[in-house]
N, C-alpha and C positions, 0 to 999 in steps of 0.2 A: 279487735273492737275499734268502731270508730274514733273514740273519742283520743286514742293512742296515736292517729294519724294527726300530722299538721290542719291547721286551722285555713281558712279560704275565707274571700271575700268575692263580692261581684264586681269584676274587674271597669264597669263603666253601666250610667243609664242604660244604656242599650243592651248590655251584657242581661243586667236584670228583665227590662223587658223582651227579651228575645228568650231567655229561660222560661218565664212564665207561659210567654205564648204558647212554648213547645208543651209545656207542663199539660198545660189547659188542652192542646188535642191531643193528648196520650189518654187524657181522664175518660174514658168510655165510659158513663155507669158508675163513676166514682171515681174521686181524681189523689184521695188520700197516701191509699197504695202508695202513687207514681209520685206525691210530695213528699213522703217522706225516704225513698229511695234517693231521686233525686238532691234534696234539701242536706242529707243525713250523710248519703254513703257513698255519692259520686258526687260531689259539688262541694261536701262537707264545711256548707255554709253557717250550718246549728252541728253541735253534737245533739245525740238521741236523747238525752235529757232536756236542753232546752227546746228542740221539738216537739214534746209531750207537754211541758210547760206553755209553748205557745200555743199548742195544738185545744191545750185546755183550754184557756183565755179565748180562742175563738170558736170555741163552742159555746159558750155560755152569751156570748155577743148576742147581738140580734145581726141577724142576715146569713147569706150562706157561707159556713163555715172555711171553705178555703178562702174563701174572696177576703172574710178578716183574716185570714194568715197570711195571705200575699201582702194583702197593705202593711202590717207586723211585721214581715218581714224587707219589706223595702224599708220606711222607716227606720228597721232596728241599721242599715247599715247608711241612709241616704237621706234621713228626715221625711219632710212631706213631698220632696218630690220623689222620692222613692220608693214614697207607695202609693200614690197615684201612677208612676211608671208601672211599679207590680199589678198594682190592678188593671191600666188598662193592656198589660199584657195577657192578662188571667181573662179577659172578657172581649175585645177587640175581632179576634179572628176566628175563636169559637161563636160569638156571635153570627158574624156572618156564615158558618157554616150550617149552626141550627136553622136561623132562616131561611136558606136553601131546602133543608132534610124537611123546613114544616112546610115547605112548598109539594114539597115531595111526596111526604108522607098525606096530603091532605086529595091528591090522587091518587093512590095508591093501599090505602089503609084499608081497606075490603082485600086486598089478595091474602088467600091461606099465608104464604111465603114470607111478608113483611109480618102477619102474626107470630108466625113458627119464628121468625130470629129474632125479634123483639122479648120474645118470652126466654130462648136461650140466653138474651145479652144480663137478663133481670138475674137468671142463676149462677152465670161467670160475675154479674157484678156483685153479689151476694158473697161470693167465695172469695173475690179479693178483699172486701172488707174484713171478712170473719180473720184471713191469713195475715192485715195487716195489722187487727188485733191482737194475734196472739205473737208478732214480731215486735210491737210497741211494748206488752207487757213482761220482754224482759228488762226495761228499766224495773220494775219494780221493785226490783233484787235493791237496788239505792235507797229505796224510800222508805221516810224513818219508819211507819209503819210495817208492823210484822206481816207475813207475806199471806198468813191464814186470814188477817183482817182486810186487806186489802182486795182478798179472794172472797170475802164473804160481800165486801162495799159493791164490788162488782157483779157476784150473783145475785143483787137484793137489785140494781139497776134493770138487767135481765125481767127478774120476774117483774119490777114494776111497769116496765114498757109494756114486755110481752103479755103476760098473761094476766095484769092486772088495769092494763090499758089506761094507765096513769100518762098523761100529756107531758111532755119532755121538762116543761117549765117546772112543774111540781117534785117531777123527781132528782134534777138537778138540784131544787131550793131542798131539798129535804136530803137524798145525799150527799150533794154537795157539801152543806153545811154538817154533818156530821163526818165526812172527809176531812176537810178543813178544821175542822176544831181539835177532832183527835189527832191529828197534824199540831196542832200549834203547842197543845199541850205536850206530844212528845217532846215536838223541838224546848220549848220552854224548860219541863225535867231535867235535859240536858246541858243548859248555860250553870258554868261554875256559881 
């Protein structure tokens, strides 16, 4: 388990923003996967618990959710110049990449070929999320909540997104905060 390995830090500015950079073109289609591989289990900057922790924290942010993790995590080791480093490493040279590919794409979007792998890249990136999903949720095994309610917080997420097409805002203020409370009162039970 990682958390059994030694702990790491980003050995310099550069070090951080050169991590990012790379982080940022690995993300095809979603860049979670590749942060928390990297962040977790080769770099072992966070253990997998406080990556879920962070990972919360910048989802519930406003903006795109790695971009608050990269700044979080510069930050948590380098203040504010260390996540402004994280971020303009997370955004810098994918930048200029997408603006090429919309150069590209903006001749080219009528061929069958650019359809056909843009529709493949939606189903691989579809499956990295779902696999990084169900890799995140063996922290749960930690969390004071039993692992049936935790399964059920999570199924009620599920159906509000999917099938009840509930807007992200609502269902985070509404699970969230039932997450969080039954959370506070376990832990509370528990102080002598």
């Amino acid at each position: 388990m990682t958390s059994d390995l030694p702990r790491s830090r980003p050995s310099s500015l550069f070090d951080l923003f050169l991590s990012f950079t790379i982080l940022a073109l690995q993300g095809f289609g979603g860049v979670l996967a590749v942060v928390q591989r990297e962040m977790v289990e080769r770099k072992r900057w966070l253990t997998q618990e406080e990556f879920i922790e962070e990972w919360a924290v910048a989802q519930i942010m406003p903006g795109p959710n790695v971009v608050n993790l990269a700044l979080m995590i510069g930050s948590r080791y380098y203040g504010l110049r260390g996540g402004l480093v994280a971020l303009a490493g997370m955004l810098t040279v994918p930048l200029l990449v997408v603006l090429v590919l919309a150069v590209l794409h903006s001749h080219y979007a009528h061929h069958p070929g650019v359809a056909g792998a843009l529709r493949g890249m939606a189903v691989v990136s579809a499956g990295m999320i779902a696999a990084t999903g169900l890799k995140l949720a063996s922290a749960l095994g930690k969390h004071p909540l039993p692992m049936w309610l935790t399964g059920a917080i999570a199924l009620l997420c599920v159906v509000f997104v999917v099938l009840l097409h509930l807007p992200l805002v609502y269902t985070l203020l509404i699970l969230g905060s039932i997450g969080v409370t039954l959370t506070y009162r376990k832990l509370k039970g528990r102080q002598p």
